[in-house]
N, C-alpha and C positions, 0 to 999 in steps of 0.2 A: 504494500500500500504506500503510495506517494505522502510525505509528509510536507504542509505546505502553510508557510507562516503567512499572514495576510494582513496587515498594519493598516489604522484606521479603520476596524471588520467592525463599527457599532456606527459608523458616517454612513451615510447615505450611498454611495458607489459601493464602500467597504463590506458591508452588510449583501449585496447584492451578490459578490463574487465569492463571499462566505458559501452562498445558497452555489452558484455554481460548480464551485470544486468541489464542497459533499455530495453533491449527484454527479459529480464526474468521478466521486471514490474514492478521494483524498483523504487522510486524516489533517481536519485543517488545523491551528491554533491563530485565534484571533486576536490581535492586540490591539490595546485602545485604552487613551490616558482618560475617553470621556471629556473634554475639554468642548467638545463641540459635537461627539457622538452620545447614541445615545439608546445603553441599552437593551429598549423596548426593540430596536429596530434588530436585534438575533436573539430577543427571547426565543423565539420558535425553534433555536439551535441545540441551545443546551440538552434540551435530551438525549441527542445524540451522541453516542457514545465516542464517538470519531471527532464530533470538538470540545474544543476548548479553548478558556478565555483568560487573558493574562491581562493587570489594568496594570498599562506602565507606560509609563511615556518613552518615545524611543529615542528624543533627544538627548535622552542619559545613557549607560551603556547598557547593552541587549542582550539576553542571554537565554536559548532556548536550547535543553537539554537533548542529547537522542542527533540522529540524522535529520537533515531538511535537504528536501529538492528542489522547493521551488520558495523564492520570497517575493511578495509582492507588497512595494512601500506606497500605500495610498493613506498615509497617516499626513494630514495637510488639512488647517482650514482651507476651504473654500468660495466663501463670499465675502462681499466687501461688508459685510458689519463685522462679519469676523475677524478677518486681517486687519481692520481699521481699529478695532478694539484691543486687539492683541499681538501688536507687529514683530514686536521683540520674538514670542512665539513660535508664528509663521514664517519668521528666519531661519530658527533653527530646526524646527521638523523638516525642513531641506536641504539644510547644510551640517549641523550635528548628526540630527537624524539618519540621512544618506551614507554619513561616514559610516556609522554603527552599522547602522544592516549592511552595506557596502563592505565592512569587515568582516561582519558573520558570515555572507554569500562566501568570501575568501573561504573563509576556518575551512564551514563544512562542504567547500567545494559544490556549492547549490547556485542555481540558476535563478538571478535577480530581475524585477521589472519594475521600472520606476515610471511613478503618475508626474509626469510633465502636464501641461496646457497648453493653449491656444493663447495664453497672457505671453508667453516667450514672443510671440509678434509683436506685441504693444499696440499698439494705435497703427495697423499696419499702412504702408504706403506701397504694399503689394497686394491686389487683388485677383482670386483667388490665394489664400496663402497653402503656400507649398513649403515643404519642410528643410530647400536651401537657401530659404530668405531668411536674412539673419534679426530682422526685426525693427523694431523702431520704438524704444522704452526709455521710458526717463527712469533712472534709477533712485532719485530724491524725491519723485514725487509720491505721491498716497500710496499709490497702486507699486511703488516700486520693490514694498519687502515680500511681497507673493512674485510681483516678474519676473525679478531677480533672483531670488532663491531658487525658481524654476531654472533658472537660466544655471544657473549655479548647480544645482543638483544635477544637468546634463553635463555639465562639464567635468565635473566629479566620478559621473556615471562612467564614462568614455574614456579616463582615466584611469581607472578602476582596471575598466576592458584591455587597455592599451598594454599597461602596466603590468597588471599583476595579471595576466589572462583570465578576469571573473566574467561569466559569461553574463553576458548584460542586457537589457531590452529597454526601450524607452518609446513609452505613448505620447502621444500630443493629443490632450481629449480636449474636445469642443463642445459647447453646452450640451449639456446632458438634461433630458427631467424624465421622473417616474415616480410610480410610490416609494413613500419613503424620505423624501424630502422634506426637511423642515418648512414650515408654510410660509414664514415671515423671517427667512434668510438674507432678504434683501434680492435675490437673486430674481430675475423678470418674471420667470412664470410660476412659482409659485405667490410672488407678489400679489402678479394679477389674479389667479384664482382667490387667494385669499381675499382683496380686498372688493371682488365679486360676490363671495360666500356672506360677506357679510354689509351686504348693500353700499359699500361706499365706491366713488368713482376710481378710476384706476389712475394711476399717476404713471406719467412717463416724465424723462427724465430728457431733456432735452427737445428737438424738433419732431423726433418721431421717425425720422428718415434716415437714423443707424441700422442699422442690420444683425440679424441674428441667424445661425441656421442651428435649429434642436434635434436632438435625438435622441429617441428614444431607449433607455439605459438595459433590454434585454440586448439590443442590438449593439450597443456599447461594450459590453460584455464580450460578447461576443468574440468582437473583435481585442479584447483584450487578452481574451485567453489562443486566438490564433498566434497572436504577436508574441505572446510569451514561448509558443513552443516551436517558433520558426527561427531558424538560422539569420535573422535580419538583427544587428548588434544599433543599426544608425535610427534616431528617431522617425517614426510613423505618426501621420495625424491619423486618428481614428475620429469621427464625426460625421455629421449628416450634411453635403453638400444645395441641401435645400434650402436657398437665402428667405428672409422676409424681413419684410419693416417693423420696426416697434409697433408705430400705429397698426398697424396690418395685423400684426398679433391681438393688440389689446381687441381690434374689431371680432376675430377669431373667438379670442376668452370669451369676450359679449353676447358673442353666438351661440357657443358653447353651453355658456351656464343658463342661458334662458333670462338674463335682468338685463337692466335700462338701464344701466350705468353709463354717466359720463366719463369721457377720458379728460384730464387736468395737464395740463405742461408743466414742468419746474426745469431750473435751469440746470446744463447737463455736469455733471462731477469731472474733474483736475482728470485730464488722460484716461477719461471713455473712449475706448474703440470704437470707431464709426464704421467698421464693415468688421465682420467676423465670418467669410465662409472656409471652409477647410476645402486644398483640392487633395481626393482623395485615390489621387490617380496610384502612388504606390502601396497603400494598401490594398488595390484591387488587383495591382499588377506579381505583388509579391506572397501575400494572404490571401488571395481569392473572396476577401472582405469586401462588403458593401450594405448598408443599413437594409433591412427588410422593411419595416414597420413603419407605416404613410404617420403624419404628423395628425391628420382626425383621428385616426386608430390610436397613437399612442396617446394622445389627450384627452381623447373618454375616458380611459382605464385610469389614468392618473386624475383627471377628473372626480372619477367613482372614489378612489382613495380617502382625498380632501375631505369628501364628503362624506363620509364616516368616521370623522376625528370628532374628539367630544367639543362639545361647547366653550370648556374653558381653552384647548389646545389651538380653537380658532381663533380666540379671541385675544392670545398671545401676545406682547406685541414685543416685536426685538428692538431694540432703540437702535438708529444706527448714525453714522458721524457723516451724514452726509453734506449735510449742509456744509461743514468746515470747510468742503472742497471743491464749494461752488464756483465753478467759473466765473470771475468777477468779468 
């Protein structure tokens, strides 16, 4: 039986790829300091004789007893209230972090994959982004201790590989949604359902005329676990090449949820990305990867989700630092 560490396995991606190795056979161990994961989300695990669950943060040093074969480091906040909130943090779960498991893959001679993003482009001034464009990020500004660490933990990655021969893999994941999501991450679509669910208008955040392309996170997955068992060492975007507008979204949510909700403008946050598509030309050409799940299909089900969180869980509210970073 394959043993397989899975870092961040109580976040939202983390939790997902928990469910996918135990049904692919794995004995998994999931780690999670909880800082931004969140339990409930692998309750359904612990029965299982085959995981288990260590609360530890891995920006300290790492230590998992027994053989491992495969490690996969998706311990990382995620959204801008989180990074905004907790920068010092989101530094080092990519750069501490990385080292630590980046050691371990060494020890036990196990094969590593590390959660990069779609942030390593910044504010791209390459459209479609493809995975030899080096980017365009401010490194001081809000968004710069999640870009940068990203950027950082590739280049540590690749080091690693160069270096010591650890076999290495590196995603570049593009927005993702599904169940499981925290509702009031700050993040667009959970945003907007949530502030759907509970009759208020949807806020965007600028013109409306940035772009997003979503995908749906079995399909995410997916290609996660391709990329981890394929001979390709050089980062992959894995993502949904389906652009859309903010506006265009929030019209969608409105549709979706059945309410009359107004959309509202504010003004857009310090180095928002104005285009985000992924071209996904070499993980189809090397992975035989490509999103199955159309965005109405993956939006009802996560839809469905939202809507069986309790009352208090919707009405949550996460504070977030946005205003500080308003384009003056």
């Amino acid at each position: 039986m394959k043993r397989t560490l899975i870092t961040g396995a109580a976040g939202f991606l983390g939790s997902h790829l928990v469910k996918k190795f135990l049904n692919a056979g794995h004995h998994v161990i999931g780690m999670d300091n909880l800082i931004t994961g969140n339990l409930k989300n692998i309750e359904e695990f612990f029965p299982n004789k085959n995981f288990e669950f260590h609360n530890h943060d891995v920006s300290k040093f790492v230590h998992v007893a027994g053989e491992l074969d495969y490690i996969l480091h998706f311990a990382s906040p995620a959204s801008p209230i989180d990074y905004l909130k907790i920068p010092i943090q989101t530094l080092k779960v990519s750069s501490y972090g990385a080292h630590n498991l980046l050691g371990l893959a060494k020890a036990k001679n196990a094969r590593i994959i590390v959660a990069s993003t779609s942030e390593v482009y910044g504010d791209p001034l390459v459209h479609p982004q493809v995975e030899d464009y080096y980017g365009n990020v401010n490194p001081v500004g809000p968004r710069g201790v999640y870009d940068e660490a990203k950027r950082y933990m590739e280049a540590v990655t690749m080091a690693y590989n160069t270096y010591h021969g650890v076999e290495t893999r590196i995603v570049r994941i593009f927005n993702t949604y599904g169940p499981k999501m925290r509702l009031n991450d700050g993040r667009v679509l959970p945003a907007f359902i949530g502030q759907a669910l509970r009759g208020e208008d949807l806020t965007i955040f600028g013109d409306g005329s940035q772009t997003r392309s979503f995908c749906y996170v079995d399909d995410l997955v997916d290609g996660i676990h391709k990329l981890l068992l394929s001979d390709h060492s050089e980062p992959v975007n894995i993502g949904n090449p389906s652009e859309i507008t903010i506006t265009q979204f929030a019209e969608e949510i409105i549709k979706l949820t059945g309410t009359d909700q107004k959309v509202c403008y504010h003004e857009l946050p310090v180095n928002d990305p104005k285009q985000r598509k992924p071209d996904i030309s070499k993980a189809k050409s090397i992975l035989g990867w490509e999103p199955k799940v159309a965005r109405k299909e993956g939006l009802e089900i996560t839809y469905d989700y939202f809507k069986s969180l309790t009352k208090e869980e919707l009405n949550k509210k996460e504070h977030n630092n946005f205003d500080k970073y308003i384009t003056k």
